[in-house]
N, C-alpha and C positions, 0 to 999 in steps of 0.2 A: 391327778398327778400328785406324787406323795414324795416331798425330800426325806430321805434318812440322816439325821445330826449323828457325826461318829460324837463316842461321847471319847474323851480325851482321858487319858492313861501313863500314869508315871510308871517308872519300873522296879524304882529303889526309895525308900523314905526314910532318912536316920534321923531321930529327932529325940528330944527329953522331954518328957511328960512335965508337965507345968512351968516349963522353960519360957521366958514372955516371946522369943522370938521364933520358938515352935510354935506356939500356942496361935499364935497371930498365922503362920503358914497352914498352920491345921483346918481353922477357921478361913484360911482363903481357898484350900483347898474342897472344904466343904460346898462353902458357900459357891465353887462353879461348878459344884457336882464332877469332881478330877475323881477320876478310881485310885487305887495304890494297888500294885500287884503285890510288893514285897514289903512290910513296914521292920526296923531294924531299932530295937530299944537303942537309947545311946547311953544306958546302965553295962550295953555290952561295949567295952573299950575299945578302938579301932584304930591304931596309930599312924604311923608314917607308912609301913607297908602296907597297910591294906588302902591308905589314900593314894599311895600312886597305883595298886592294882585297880582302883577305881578311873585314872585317867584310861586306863587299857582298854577301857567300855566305854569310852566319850570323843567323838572329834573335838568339841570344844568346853569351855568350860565360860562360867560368870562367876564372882567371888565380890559379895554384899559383907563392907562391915563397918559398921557407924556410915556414913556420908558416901566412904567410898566403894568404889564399884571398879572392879579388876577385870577384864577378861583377854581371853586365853584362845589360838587355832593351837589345841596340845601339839600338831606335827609342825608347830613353827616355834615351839615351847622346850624348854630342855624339862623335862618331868622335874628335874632335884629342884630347878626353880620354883617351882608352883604349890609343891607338896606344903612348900613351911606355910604358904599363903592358904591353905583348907587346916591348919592346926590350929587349934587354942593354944591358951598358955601352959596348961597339962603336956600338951605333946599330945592330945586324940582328938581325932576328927570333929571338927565343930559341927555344931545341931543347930538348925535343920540344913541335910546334905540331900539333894533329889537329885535322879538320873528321872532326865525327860526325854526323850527321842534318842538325839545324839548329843545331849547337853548336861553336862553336871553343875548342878546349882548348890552354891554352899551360903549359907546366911539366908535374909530375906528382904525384901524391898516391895511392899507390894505395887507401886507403879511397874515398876518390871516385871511382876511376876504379871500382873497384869498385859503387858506387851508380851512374855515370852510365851503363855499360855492363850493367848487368841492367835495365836499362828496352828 
């Protein structure tokens, strides 16, 4: 009798190279053997529109930054709410940004990332 482990699969990865709070996602994404279908330099700039065409790909969202931790059912959300909450202080999408299943994750937290990725 033999189990098959699916091995687990993000869809989207927007992160900055030597950034401490990529680099730390990198390394957790590593270290549980997560694939990345699509990785997205964050040298290329993503601002306000293309954050909320990213809710359009997500039932819900989590939003990691310093201590605090935000989240979102988007269909119980008004999008213009949420949008400035995935922005840095530039106006472009903060790094690291993952689509997991039906979840958009922006920042990082590894106890959560922990809980969100053993589901």
């Amino acid at each position: 009798y033999h189990v098959r482990i699916m091995s687990k699969k993000i869809k989207w990865y927007y992160f900055r190279k030597g950034w401490t709070t990529c680099t730390k996602a990198s390394k957790f994404l590593d270290a549980n053997s997560i694939e990345i279908a699509e990785e997205i330099s964050a040298s290329k700039k993503l601002g306000e529109t293309e954050a909320g065409a990213l809710l359009d790909k997500v039932s819900e969202i989590v939003i990691f930054k310093g201590k605090n931790i935000n989240s979102f059912i988007i269909k119980d959300e008004r999008k213009a709410s949420i949008t400035p909450l995935m922005l840095g202080p530039t106006g472009n999408l903060r790094a690291p940004t993952i689509i997991y299943k039906n979840l958009l994750i922006v920042g990082f937290n590894e106890d959560k990332f922990s809980e969100i990725f053993s589901k």
